[in-house]
N, C-alpha and C positions, 0 to 999 in steps of 0.2 A: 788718592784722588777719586776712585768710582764709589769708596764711601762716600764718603761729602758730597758726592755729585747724585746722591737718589733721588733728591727734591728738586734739582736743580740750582744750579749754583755757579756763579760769575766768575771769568777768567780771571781778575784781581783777588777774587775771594780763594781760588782753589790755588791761586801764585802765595797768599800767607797762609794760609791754613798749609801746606804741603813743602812753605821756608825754600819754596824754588827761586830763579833767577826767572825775569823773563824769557832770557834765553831757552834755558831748559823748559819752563811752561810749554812754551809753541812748540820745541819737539817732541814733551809728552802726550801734549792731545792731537796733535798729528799723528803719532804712532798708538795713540789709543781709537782714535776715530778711525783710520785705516784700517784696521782690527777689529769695528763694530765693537769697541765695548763699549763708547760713549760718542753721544751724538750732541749735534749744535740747535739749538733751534732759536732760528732771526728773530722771528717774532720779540721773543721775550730776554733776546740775547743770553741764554742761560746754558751750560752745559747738563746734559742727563747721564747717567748710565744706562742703557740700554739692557735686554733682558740677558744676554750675554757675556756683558760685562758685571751683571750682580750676581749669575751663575760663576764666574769666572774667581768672583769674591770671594764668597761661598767656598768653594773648593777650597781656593786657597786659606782660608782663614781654617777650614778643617784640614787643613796638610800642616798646617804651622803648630796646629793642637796635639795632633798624631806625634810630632817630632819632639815636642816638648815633656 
């Protein structure tokens, strides 16, 4: 989800890109926006990653390299 979410990107868009339920959707970006890695903005109604949440990436995608 905070891939897809660098540019900005639509709760129905990040629900098929990511094969979620709606259900699970609203409890992932609740638990990702409580956590500051991805933020709402009304305006443009779009989801972002915030700089936390692409440091968060980051780590992670070099922790999953390291193991492989």
């Amino acid at each position: 989800m905070l891939d897809f979410a660098r540019e900005g990107v639509s709760k129905t868009r990040i629900m098929y890109k990511a094969y979620l339920s709606y259900t699970q959707l609203v409890e992932y970006l609740k638990y990702l926006q409580k956590n500051d890695l991805l933020t709402y903005d009304a305006d443009t109604q779009l989801y972002r990653s915030t700089e936390k949440g692409l440091k968060f990436l980051t780590l992670s995608n070099d922790l999953s390299e390291m193991v492989s």
